[in-house]
VEXPA-995475 format. One line per field, with one value per residue: y, z, x of N, C-alpha, C, O, CB in turn; residue number from 1. Coordinates in pm, 1 decimal. Glycine has a CB too. Layout:
BEGIN
ny = [Y,...]
nz = [Z,...]
nx = [X,...]
cay = [Y,...]
caz = [Z,...]
cax = [X,...]
cy = [Y,...]
cz = [Z,...]
cx = [X,...]
oy = [Y,...]
oz = [Z,...]
ox = [X,...]
cby = [Y,...]
cbz = [Z,...]
cbx = [X,...]
nr = [NUM,...]
//
This chain:
BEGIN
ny = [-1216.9,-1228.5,-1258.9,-1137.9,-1319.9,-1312.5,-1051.3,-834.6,-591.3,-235.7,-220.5,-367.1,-676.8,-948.3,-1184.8,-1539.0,-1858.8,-1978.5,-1865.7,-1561.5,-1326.7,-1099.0,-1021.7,-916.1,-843.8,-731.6,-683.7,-654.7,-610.0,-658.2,-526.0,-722.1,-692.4,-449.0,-274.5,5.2,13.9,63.3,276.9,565.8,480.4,169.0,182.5,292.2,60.9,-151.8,-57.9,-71.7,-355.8,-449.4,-360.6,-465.3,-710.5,-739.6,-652.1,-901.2,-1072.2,-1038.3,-868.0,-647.9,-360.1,-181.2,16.6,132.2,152.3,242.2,244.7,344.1,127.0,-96.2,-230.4,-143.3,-317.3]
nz = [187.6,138.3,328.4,353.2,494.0,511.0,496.5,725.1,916.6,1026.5,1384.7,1419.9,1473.7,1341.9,1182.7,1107.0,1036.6,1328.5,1475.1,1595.7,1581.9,1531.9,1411.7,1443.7,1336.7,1434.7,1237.5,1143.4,941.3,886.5,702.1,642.3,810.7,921.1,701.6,515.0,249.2,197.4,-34.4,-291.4,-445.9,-410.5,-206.0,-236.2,-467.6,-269.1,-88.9,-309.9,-363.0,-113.7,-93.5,-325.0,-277.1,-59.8,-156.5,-314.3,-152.8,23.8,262.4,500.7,582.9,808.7,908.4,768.3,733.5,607.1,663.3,555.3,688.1,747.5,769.0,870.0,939.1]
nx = [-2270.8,-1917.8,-1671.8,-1293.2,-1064.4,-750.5,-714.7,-590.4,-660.6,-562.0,-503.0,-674.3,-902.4,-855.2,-1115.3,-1178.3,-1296.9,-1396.0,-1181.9,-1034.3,-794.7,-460.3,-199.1,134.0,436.9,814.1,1035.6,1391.0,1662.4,2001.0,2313.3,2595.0,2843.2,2753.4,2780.5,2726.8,2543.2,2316.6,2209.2,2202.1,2011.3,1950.2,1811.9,1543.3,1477.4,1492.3,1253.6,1053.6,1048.9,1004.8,707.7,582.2,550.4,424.6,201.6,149.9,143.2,-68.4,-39.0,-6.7,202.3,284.5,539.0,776.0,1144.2,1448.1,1770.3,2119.2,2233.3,2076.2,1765.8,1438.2,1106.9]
cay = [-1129.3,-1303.4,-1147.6,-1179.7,-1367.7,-1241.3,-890.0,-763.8,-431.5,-163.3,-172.5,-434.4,-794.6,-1048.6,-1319.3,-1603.7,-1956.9,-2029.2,-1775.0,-1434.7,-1260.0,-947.0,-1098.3,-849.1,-871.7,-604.8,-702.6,-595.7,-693.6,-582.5,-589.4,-810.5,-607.3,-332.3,-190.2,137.0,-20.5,75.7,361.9,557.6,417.5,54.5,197.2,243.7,-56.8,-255.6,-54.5,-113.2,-501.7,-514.1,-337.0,-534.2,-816.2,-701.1,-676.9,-1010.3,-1223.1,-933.6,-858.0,-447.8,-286.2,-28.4,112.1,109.1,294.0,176.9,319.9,270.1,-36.3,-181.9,-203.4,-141.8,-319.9]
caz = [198.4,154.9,367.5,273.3,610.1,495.4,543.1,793.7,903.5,1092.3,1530.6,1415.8,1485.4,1235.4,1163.4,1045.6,1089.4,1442.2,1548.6,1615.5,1547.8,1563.0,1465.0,1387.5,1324.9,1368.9,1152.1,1109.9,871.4,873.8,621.2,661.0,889.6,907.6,616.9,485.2,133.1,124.2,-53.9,-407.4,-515.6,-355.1,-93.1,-301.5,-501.4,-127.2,-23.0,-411.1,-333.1,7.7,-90.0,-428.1,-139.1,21.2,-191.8,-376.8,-21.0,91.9,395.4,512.9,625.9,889.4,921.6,673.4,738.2,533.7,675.0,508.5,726.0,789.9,747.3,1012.7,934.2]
cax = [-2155.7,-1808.6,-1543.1,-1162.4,-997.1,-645.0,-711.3,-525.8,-667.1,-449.9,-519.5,-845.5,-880.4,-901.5,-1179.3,-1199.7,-1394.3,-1292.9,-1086.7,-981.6,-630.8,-397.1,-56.3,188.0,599.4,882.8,1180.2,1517.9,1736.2,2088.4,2414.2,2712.0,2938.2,2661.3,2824.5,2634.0,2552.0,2199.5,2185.4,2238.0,1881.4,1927.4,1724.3,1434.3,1465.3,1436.4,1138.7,950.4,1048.5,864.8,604.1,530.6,553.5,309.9,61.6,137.8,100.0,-226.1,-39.7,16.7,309.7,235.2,590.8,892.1,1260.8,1517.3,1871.9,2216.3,2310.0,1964.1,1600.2,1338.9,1028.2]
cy = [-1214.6,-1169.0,-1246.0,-1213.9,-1293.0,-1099.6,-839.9,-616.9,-321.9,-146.7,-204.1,-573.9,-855.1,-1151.9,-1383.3,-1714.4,-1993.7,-1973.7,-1623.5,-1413.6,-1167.1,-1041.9,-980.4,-843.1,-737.1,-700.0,-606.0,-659.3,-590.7,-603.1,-661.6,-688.8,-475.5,-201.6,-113.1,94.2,14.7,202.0,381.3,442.2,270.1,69.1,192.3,150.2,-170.8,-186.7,-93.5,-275.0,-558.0,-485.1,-405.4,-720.1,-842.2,-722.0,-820.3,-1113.6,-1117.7,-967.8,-696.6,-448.2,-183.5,28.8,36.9,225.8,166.4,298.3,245.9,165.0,-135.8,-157.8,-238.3,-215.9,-377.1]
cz = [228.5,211.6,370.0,404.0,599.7,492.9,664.1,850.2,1024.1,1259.1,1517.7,1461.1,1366.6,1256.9,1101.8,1107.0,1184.7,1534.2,1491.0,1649.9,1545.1,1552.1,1362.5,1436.2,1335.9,1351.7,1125.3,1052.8,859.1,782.6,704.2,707.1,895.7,794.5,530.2,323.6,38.7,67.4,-196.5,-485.6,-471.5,-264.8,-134.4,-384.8,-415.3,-120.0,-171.7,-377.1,-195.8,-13.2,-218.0,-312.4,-139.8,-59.1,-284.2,-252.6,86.3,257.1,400.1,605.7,696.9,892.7,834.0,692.9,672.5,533.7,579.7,537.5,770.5,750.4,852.9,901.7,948.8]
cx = [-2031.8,-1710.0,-1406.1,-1103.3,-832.1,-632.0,-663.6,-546.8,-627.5,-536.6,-662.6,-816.9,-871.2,-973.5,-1154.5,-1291.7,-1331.5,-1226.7,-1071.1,-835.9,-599.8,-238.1,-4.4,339.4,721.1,1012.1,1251.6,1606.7,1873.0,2201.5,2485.5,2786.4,2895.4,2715.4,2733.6,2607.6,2395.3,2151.9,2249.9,2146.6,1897.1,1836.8,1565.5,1414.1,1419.9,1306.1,1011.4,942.4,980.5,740.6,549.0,493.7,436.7,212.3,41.3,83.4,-35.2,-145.3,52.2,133.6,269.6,371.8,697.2,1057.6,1397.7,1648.8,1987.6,2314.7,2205.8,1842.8,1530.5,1183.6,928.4]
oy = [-1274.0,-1054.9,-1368.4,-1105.1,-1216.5,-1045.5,-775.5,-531.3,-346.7,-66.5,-136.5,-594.5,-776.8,-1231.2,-1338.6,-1688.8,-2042.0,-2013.0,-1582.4,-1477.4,-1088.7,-1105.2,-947.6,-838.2,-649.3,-769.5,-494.0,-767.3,-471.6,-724.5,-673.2,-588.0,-384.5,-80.1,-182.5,169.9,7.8,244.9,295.1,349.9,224.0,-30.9,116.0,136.6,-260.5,-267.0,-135.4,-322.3,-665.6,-558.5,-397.2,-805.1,-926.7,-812.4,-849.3,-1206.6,-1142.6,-1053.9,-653.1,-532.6,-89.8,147.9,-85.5,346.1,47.4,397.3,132.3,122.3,-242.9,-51.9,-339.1,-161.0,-323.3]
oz = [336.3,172.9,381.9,455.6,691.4,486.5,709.4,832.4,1129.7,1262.1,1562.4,1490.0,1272.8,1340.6,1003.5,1207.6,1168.4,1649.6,1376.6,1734.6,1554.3,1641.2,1254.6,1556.2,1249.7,1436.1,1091.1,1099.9,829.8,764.0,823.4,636.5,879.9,802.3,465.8,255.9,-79.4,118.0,-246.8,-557.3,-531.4,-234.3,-85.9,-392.0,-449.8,-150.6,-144.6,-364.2,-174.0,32.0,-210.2,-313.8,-192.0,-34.9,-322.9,-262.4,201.5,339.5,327.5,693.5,638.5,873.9,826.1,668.0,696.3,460.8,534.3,478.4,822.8,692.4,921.1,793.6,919.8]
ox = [-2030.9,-1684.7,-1399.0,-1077.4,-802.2,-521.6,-758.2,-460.2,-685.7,-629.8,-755.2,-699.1,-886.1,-930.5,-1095.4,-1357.8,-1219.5,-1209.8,-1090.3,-773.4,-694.2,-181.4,-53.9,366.3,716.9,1068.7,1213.6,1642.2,1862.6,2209.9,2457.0,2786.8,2976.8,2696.8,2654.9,2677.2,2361.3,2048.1,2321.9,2185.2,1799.9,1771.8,1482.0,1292.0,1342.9,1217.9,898.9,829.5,924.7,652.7,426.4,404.8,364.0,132.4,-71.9,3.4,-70.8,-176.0,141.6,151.1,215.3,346.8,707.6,1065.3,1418.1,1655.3,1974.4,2413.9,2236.7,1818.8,1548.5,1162.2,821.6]
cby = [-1021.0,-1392.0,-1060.4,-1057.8,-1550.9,-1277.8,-835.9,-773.2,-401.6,11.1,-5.4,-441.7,-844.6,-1100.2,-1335.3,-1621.1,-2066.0,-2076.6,-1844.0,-1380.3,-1268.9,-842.2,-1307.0,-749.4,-941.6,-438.4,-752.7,-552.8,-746.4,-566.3,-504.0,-903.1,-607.0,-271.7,-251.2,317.7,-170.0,32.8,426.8,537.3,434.3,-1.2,333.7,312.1,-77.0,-246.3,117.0,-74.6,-542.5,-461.6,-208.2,-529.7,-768.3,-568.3,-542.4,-1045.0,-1288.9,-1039.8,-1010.8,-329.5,-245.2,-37.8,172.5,137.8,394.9,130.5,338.3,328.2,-32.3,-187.8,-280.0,92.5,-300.0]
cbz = [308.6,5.0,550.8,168.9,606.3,406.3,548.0,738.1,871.9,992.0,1577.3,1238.6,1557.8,1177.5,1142.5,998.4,1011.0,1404.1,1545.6,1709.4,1453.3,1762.3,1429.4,1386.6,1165.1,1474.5,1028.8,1199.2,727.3,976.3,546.5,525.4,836.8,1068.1,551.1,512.3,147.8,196.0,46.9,-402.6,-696.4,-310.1,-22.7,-347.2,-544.1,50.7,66.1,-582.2,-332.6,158.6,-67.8,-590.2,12.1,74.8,-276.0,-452.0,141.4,59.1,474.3,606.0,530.4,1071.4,1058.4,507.7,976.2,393.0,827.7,483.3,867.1,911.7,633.4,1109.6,898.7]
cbx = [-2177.9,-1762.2,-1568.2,-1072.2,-1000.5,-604.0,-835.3,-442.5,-813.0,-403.5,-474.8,-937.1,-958.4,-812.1,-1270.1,-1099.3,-1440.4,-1206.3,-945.7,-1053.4,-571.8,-454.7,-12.4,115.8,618.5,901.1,1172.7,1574.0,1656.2,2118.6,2497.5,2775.3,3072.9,2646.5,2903.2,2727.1,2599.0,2109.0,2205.4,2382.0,1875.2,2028.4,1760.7,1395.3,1564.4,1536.4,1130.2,999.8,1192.0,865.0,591.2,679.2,597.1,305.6,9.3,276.9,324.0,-473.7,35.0,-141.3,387.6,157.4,605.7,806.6,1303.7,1433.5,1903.8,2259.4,2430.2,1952.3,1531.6,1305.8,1039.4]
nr = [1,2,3,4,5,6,7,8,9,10,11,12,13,14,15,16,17,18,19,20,21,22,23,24,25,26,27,28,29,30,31,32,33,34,35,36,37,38,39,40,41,42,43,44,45,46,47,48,49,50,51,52,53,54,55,56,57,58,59,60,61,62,63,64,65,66,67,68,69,70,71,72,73]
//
């Protein structure tokens, strides 16, 4: 049975050879002079681009909010 070390699974540990893990990030990213720019479909264009992310580098997103001067995530 091969198990996938990069799996990430939601309020689990992670194995691998050696060690045990739980590493998880909250990011915020904000505009240039918090100017309200994210919106009028830019907003979903950012959240298709993290989440294509995501599944290109196999790592999960537990929460996503994407306001018109920042992103929570």
């Amino acid at each position: 049975m091969e198990k996938d070390i990069f799996t990430i699974k939601r309020n689990t540990l992670s194995y691998g050879r050696g060690y045990v893990y739980s590493l998880q990030y909250h990011l915020v990213w904000c505009t240039k002079y918090r100017k309200k720019v994210l919106k009028d479909g830019i907003d979903v264009e950012c959240k298709e681009m993290l989440e294509s992310l995501a599944q290109e580098y196999k790592f999960q997103i537990l929460a996503m909010e994407v306001m018109p001067d920042h992103i929570h995530l």
